[in-house]
C-alpha positions as a Markdown table, in Angstrom:
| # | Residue | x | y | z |
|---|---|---|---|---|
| 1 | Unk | -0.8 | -13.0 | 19.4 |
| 2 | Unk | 1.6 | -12.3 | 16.5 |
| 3 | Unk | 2.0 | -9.4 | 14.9 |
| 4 | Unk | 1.2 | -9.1 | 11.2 |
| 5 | Unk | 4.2 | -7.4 | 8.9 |
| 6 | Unk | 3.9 | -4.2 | 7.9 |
| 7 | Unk | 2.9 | -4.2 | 4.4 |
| 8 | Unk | 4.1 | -1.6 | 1.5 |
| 9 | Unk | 1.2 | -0.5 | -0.8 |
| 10 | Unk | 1.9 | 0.4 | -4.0 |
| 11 | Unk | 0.6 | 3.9 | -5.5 |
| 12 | Unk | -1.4 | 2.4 | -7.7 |
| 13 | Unk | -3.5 | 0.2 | -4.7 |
| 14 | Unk | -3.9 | 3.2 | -2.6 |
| 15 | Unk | -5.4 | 5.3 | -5.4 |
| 16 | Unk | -7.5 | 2.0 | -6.6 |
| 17 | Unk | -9.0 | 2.1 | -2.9 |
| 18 | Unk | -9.4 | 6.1 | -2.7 |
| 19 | Unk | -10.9 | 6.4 | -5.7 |
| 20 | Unk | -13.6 | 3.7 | -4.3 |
| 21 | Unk | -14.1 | 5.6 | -1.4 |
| 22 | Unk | -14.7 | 8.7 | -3.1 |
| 23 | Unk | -17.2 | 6.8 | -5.4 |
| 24 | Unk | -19.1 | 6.5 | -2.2 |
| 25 | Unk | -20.9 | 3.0 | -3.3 |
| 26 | Unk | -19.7 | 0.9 | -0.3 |
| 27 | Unk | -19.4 | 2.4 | 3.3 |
| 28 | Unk | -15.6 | 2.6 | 4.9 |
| 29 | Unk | -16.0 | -0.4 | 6.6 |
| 30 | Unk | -17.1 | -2.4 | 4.1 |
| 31 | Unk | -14.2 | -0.8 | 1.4 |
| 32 | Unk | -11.6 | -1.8 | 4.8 |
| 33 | Unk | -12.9 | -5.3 | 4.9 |
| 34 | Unk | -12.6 | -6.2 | 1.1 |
| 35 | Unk | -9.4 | -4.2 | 0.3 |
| 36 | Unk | -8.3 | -5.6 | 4.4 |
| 37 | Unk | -6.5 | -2.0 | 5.3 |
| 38 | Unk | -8.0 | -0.2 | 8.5 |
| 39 | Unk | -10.4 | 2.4 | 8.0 |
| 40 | Unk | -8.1 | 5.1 | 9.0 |
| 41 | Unk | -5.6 | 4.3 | 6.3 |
| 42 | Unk | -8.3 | 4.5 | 4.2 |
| 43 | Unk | -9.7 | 8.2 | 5.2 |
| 44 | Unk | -5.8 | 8.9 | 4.8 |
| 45 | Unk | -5.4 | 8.3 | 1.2 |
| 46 | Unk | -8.9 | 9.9 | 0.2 |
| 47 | Unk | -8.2 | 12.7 | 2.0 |
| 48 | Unk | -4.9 | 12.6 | -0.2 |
| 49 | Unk | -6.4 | 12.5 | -3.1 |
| 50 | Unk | -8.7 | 15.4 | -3.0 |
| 51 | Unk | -6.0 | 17.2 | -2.0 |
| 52 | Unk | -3.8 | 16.5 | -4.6 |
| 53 | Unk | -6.7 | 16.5 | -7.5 |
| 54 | Unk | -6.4 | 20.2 | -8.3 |
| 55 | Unk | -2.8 | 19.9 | -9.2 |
| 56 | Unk | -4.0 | 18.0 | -12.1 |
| 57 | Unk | -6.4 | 21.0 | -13.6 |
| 58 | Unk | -3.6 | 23.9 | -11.7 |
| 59 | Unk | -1.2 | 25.9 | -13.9 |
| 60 | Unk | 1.4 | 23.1 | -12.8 |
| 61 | Unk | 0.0 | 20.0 | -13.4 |
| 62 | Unk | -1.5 | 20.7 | -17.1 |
| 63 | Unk | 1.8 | 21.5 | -18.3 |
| 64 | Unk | 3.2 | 18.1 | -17.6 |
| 65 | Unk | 0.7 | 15.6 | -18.1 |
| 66 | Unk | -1.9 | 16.6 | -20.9 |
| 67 | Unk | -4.8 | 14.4 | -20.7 |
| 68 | Unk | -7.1 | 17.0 | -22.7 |
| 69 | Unk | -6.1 | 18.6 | -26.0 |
């Protein structure tokens, strides 16, 4: 059995595929099988993201990136 490389996602991939699982359309399996990343990976970088979403509406992150006037 051969081992398959470990592969390098980019930032924009992983938020593409947490963003689907927080949409909450397809189950995590289903989201593993069509984006082929394991489950767990996949947990990982939701839980990521709604971790790191209130730094967009904090004191910190409005300064920087304005994306309401």
């Amino acid at each position: 059995m051969t081992r398959r490389a470990r592969r390098n996602h980019s930032a924009a991939f992983k938020a593409k595929v947490a963003l689907a699982a927080v949409k909450g359309d397809k189950t995590l399996a289903e989201l593993a099988q069509f984006f082929d990343v394991h489950p767990n990976q996949i947990t990982d970088w939701k839980g990521r993201l709604l971790a790191g979403a209130t730094a967009v509406f904090g004191p910190d992150g409005a300064g920087k990136n304005r994306l309401w006037t």
